[in-house]
N, C-alpha and C positions, 0 to 999 in steps of 0.2 A: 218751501223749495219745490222745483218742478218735479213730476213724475218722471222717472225714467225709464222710457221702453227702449225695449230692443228685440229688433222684427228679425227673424229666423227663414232663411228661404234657402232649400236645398238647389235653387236655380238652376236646373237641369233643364226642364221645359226649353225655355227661352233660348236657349244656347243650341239646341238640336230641332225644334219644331220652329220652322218659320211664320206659320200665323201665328202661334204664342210670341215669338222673337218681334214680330209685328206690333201686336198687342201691347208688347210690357216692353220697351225696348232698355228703360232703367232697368226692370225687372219685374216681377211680383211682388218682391219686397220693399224695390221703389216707390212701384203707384201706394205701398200701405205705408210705408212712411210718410210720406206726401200728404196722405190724409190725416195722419196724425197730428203733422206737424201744423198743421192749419191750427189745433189748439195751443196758446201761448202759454197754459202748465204745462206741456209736454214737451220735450225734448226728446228725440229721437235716432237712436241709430243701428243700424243692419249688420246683420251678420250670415255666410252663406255655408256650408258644408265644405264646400272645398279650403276653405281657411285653415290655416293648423287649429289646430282640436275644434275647429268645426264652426270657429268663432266664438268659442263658449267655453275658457278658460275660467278659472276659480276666479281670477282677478273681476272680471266680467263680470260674470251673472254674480258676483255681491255685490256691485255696484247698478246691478238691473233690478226696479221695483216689478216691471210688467214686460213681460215675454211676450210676443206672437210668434208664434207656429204656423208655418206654410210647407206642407210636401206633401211628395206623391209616390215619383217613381222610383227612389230612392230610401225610402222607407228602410233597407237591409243596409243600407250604408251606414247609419250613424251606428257610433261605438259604442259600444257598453256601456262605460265606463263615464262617457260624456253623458247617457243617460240616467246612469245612477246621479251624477252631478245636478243636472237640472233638477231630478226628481225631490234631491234635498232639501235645494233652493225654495221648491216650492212648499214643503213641508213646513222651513222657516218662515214663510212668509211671500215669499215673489208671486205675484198674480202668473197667471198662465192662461192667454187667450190661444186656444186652437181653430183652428178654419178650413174646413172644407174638409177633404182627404186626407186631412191630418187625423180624422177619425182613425186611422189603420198607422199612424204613426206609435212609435217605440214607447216613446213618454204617456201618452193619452192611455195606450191600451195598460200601461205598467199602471198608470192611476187608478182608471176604471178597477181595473183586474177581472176583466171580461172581454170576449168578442171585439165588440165595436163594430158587430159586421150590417149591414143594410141591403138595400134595394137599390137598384141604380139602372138610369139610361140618357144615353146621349144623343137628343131630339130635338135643343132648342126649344124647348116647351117654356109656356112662361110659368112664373114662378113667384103666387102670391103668398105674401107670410102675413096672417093674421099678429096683431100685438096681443095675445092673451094674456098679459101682465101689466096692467097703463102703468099704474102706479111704480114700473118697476125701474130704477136710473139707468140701465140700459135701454130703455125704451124713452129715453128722454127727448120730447122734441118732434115724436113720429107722428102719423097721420094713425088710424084703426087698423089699415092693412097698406102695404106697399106692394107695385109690381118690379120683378128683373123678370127681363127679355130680350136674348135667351139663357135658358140656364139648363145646368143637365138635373135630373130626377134622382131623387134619392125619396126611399120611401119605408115604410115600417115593415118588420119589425128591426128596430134600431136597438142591437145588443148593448146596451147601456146598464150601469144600475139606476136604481130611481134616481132621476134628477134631486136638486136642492130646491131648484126653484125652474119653472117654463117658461120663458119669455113670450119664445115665437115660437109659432105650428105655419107649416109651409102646407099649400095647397099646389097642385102641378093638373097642368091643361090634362094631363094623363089618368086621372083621377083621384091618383096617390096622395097620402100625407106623408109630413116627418114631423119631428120636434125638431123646430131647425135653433134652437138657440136655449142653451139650456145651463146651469148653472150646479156648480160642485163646488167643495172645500175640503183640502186635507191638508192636514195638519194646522199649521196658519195660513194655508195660501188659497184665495180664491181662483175658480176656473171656470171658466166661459169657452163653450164650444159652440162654434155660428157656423154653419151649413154652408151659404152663398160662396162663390170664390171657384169655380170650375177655370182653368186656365186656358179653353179655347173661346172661353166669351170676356167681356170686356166689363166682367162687374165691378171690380174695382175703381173704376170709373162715378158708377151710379154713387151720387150723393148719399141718398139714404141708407147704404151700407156704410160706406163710408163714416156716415154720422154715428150709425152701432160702433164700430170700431174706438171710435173715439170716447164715446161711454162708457166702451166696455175696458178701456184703460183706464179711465178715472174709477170705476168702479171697483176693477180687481186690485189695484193699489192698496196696501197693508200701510199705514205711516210708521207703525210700532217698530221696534227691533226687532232685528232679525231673532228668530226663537231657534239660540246654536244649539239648545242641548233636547232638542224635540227628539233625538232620537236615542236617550241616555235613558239609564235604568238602574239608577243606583240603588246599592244594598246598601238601607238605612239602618245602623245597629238601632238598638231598642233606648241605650241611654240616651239618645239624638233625637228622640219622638218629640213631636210639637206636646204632648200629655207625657209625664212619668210611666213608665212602665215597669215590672218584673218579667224578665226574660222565663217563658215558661216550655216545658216541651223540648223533643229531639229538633233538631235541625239540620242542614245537610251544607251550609255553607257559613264558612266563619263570619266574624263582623266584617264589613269592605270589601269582600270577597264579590269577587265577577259571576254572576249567574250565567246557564248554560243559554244558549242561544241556535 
């Protein structure tokens, strides 16, 4: 069966800034679906903030294998509640690609459970990212390093926790680095967060982005079942142990009984 994403764009940009408007005129979410769909496992479709519940109803994201994440200035806008939802999703299993300034988005930072904060400037600087990972299937198909130009600067230290794995380390004419492409897991669901994507330049455009994006879908792709009960904690009486056991000792909660939380 095909993968299926579904690209996330709080579409604000485009709609208020005229060079963005320029730029993206399907959208942000547009030009990245568009490079998705260039692969024929993938099927594709978009969802924007202003939608009822944001685009991202339960019915939805169970039927989404990989999520992309695009925002910026609206970051305070999404709901709670829509965010506790994805977050589950991805715990059962749903890949989660985040991009750019989605660093400082609700979900990303609820993952981490840190900062996420960085260095940053807007200079049109170019912006080479080393492949530090060949071997790695997001990296599939690259050259040693690629250039975008222009791109804005983002640079260390990047409040993360340790990566899972590093793909890319970005170099900027400014002198600065970052870990622009870097790899996590919670619960079942993989996540990839990619740097590239400022909405006054025309990265989305550039192929070899492009072509991560498209890897970094097949890669965070789980095939398994969704894992519904990743967040259960059942009190297992003692006669139910995979071994016999004698019940020894005080206890504070009867057999089936719900522990505090």
């Amino acid at each position: 069966m095909a993968i299926r994403a579904l690209v996330w764009n709080e579409y604000e940009h485009e709609r208020v800034n005229g060079l963005v408007g320029r730029l993206y005129p399907e959208g942000i979410h547009g030009a990245i679906a568009a490079a998705l769909a260039v692969d024929a496992g993938v099927t594709v479709e978009t969802a924007t903030l202003d939608e009822p519940e944001h685009g991202l109803s339960e019915a939805r994201l169970a039927q989404t294998d990989v999520l992309v994440w695009w925002g910026h200035r609206a970051h305070g806008k999404v709901e709670e509640k829509i965010v506790d939802r994805v977050q589950r999703r991805v715990w059962e299993g749903m890949g989660l690609i985040v991009l750019h300034s989605g660093h400082f988005s609700k979900i990303f930072k609820r993952l981490m459970g840190t900062p996420c904060a960085l260095k940053w400037r807007e200079a049109g600087e170019v912006e080479r990212l080393w492949v530090v990972n060949r071997g790695h299937p997001i990296a599939a198909g690259l050259p040693e390093y690629f250039e975008i130009e222009p791109e804005e600067m983002y640079g260390e230290p990047f409040t993360i926790p340790e990566p899972m794995e590093t793909v890319f380390i970005s170099w900027f004419e400014g002198g600065e680095v970052f870990r622009s492409g870097v790899t996590f897991q919670r619960g079942a669901g993989r996540i990839f967060y990619f740097r590239p994507g400022h909405e006054a330049y025309p990265t989305y455009r550039h192929e070899q982005v492009r072509q991560v994006l498209r890897n970094a879908v097949r890669w965070a792709c789980n095939p398994a079942p969704a894992w519904t009960a990743v967040g259960d904690a059942p009190n297992v009486p003692h006669d139910r142990a995979p071994v016999a056991i004698e019940a020894k000792g005080p206890r504070l909660h009867q057999d089936g009984e719900q522990g505090f939380r």
